[in-house]
N, C-alpha and C positions, 0 to 999 in steps of 0.2 A: 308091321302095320299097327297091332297094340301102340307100338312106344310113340309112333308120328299121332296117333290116336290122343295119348296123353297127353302129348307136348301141346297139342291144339287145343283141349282143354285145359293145360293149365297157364296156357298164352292168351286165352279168352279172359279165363278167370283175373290172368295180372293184367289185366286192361281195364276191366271193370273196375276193381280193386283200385290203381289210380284215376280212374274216371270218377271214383267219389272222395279221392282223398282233394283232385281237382276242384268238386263240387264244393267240398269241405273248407279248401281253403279261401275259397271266393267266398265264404261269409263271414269267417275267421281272422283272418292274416291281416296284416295292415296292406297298403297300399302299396309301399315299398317292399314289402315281402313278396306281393302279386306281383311286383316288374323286375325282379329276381327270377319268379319261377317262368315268367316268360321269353326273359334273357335265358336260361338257361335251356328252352326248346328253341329258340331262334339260333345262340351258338352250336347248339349240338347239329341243327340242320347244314351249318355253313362248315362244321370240322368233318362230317360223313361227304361233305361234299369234296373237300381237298383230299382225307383219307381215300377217296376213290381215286382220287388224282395220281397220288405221292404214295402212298400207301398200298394199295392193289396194284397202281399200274406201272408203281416205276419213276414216274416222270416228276422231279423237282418243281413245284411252281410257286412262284410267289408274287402272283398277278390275280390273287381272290379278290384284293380291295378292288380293283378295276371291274371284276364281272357283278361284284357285287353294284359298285355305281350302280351299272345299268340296269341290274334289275329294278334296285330304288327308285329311278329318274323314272322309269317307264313306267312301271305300277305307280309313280304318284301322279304323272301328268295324267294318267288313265282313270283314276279316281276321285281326283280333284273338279267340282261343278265346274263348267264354264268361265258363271260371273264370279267366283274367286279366284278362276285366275287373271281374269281382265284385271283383280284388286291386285292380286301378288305381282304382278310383271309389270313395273314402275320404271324402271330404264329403259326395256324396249316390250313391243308387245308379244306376247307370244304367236309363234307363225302358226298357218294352217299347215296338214290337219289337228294339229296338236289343242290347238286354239278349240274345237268344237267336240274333239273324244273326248267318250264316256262310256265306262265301263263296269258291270259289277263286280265287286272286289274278288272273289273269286277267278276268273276271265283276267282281273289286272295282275293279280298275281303270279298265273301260271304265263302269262305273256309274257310278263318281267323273267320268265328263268327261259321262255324260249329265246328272247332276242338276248340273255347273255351266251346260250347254247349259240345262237349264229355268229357271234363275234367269236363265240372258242372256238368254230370252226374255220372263220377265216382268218383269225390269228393261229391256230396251231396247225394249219395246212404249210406252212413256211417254216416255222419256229420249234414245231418238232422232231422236225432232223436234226435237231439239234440236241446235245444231252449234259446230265450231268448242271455242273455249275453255268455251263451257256446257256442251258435252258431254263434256270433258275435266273438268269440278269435278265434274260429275253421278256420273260413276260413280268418281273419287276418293272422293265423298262414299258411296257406296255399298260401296267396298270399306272405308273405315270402320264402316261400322255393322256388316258382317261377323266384323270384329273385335272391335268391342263384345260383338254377342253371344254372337261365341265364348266373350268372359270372362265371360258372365256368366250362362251356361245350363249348369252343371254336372254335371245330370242326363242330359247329352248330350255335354257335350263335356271333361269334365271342368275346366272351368273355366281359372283359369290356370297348374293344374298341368298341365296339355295331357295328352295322352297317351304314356305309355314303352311303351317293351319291345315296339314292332311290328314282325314277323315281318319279316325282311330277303330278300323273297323277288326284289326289285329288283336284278337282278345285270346284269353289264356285255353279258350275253344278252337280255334281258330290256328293258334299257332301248334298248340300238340296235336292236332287234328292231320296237321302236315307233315310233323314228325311222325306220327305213328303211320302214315304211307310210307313216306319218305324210308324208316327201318323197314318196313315187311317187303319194300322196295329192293333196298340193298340186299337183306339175309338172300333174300331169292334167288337178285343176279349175281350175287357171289358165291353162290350156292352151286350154282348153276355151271353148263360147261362153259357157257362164255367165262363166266369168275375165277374158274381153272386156267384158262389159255390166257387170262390178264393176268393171274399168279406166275402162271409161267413165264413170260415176258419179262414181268420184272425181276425174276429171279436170273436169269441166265436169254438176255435178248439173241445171241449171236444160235445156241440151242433152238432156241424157239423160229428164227430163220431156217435154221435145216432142216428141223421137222416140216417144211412148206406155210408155217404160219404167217399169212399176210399182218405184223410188226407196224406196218404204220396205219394199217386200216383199223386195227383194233383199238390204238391209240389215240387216235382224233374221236373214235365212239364213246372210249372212257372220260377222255375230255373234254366234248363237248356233254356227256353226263354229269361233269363234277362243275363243270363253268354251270349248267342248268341250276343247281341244288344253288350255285352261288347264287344266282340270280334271284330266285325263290326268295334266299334266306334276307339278303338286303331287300326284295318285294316287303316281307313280313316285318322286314325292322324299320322301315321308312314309315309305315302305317301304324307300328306301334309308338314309334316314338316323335309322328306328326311333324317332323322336322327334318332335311338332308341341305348340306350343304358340300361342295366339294371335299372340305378340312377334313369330314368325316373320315374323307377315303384315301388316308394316305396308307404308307406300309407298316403303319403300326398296328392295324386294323388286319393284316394279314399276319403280321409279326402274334398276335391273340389266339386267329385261328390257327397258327402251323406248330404255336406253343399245347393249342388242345392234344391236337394232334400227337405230335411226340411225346406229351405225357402220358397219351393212353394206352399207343402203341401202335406201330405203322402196322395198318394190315390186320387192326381189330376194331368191329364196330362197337363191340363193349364196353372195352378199351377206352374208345371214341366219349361216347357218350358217358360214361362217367369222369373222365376227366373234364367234358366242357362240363358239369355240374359244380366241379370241385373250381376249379380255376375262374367260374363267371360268377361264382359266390367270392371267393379271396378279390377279385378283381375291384368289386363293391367293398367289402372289410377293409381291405390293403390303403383306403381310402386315407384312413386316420392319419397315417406315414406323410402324408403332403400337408397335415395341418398342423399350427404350430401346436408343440406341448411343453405342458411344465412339468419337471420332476424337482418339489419342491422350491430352492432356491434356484436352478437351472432352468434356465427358458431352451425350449429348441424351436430355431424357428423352421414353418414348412417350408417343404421343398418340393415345388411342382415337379412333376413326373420322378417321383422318388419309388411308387410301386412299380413301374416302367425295368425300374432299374435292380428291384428285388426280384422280377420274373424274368430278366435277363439274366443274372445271377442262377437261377433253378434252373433256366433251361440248359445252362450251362452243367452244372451241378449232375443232372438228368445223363447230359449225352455222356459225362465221364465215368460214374456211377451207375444207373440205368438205362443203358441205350436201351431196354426191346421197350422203356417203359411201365406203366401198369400192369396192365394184360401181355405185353409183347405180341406176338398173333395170333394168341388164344383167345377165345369166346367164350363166355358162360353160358352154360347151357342146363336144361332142368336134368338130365343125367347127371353132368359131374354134380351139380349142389345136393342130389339124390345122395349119390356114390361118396361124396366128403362125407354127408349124414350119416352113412352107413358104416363108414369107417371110425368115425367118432365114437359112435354108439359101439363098435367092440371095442375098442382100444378102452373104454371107461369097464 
């Protein structure tokens, strides 16, 4: 009781603690530094949301870019006035009811992660009987057709002029505001016995049949939980970054999140979260590699999607050298960083 005691107190106290270094930096930081630190709670919301997928429950997916679409598309047509979008939809008009909702961004946000949750469930009610590497083309193949039809339903999504000019209501309050649910969310239900019997699954499914564990019910729960978080996190990236267009969403965009992923560690939300910090910072750095440069007398010239090709290389790198990744399935927690302390301090 003491030590749950503590943890709550010193899980308060680190809340606060970056709720002013948050403060801090919104008067401090450049502009570019601010959409750094809010890329880095948008990717951490969309890797906690695969790591429940792949990570807890087992299940291969590489169909994030897809649920993410939908959340975008939904939370923008839900936020966007009216008469902009009579101005945005120039090829066809946008249809009713689409045409006339309005929503506060809050309301469009969480919409945008239920209607990716009802496409996880009507895509993974067929699709995960399926495992392994089929289950992994299955909804690659799925978050293609996404794409597709985002290009090609204009009356709705506008097409592949995607949609401009949405309300930037995604601020650095707003998006760690989601994140910080979104964690006290996860620790909970993986905490939790449901988080044991999705542990188990993944670890040994034909076990977890004997024991009587209904295996696919638990499985389409997890999944439409980590399609929801997608949904969410494209909700919060559409609005911050006022622009979606199909392009967005192809598999590179999930190729990003499943690289957070395996570097942090399948199966650790720590893990999770500090790698999408470290990889959505490199990702912006790694920038320079696509631009030409001179070393002296030597010209290099750039080479578009060359950091593409250096974090292809790491993940590589990763699975031959560290598969469990950073954390592997371990969590930091205020015991162990107590207990390291304490061990330092005799050991000097």
């Amino acid at each position: 009781m003491m030590s749950s005691r503590k943890n709550l107190i010193l899980n308060i106290l680190a809340v606060l603690c970056f709720g002013m270094f948050l403060w801090w930096a919104e008067g401090h930081l450049s502009g570019y530094q601010i959409q750094i630190i809010n890329l880095i709670a948008i990717n951490t919301i969309l890797a906690l949301g695969l790591n429940l997928i792949y990570g807890f429950g087992g299940m291969f997916s590489l169909g994030h870019a897809g649920f993410m679409a939908i959340g975008a598309y939904t939370c923008a047509l839900l936020i966007l006035p009216p008469l902009q979008k009579e101005m945005i939809f120039i090829l066809q008009p946008l249809r009713w009811p689409f045409s006339v909702l309005h929503a506060p961004f809050l309301v469009a946000v969480v919409l945008g992660g239920v209607m990716a949750a009802v496409f996880g469930i009507l895509v993974g009610i067929p699709i995960l009987r399926l495992g392994g590497d089929y289950l992994g083309i299955a909804t690659l193949g799925f978050a293609e057709i996404v794409r597709v039809v985002a290009n090609n339903i204009p009356s709705i999504t506008n097409g592949a002029l995607g949609l401009k000019g949405i309300p930037p209501y995604a601020n650095i309050w707003w998006n760690y505001g989601f994140l910080l649910v979104v964690l006290y969310s996860m620790v909970r239900l993986v905490n939790s016995n449901y988080g044991n019997v999705l542990k188990a699954i993944r670890d040994d499914e034909m076990a977890a049949k004997a024991m009587g564990i209904d295996v696919f019910r638990y499985k389409i729960q997890a999944f439409a939980m980590g399609t929801f978080l997608a949904g969410i996190g494209g909700a919060l990236q559409a609005s911050f970054i006022t622009t979606i267009d199909p392009r967005m969403y192809m598999f590179t965009m999930t190729f990003n999140v499943l690289m957070m992923v395996v570097a942090g560690g399948l199966g650790s939300i720590t893990g999770t979260c500090i790698a999408s910090a470290i990889i959505t910072i490199l990702l912006e750095w790694l920038r320079i590699v696509e631009s030409p440069m001179d070393f002296g007398p030597i010209h290099i010239p750039g080479i578009p999607g060359m950091r593409m090709v250096i974090f292809s290389l790491a993940l590589i790198f990763i699975i031959l050298f560290r598969r469990e990744g950073i954390m592997g399935m371990k969590e930091l927690t205020w015991d162990a960083i107590f207990g390291r302390m304490g061990r330092a301090g005799k050991d000097e």
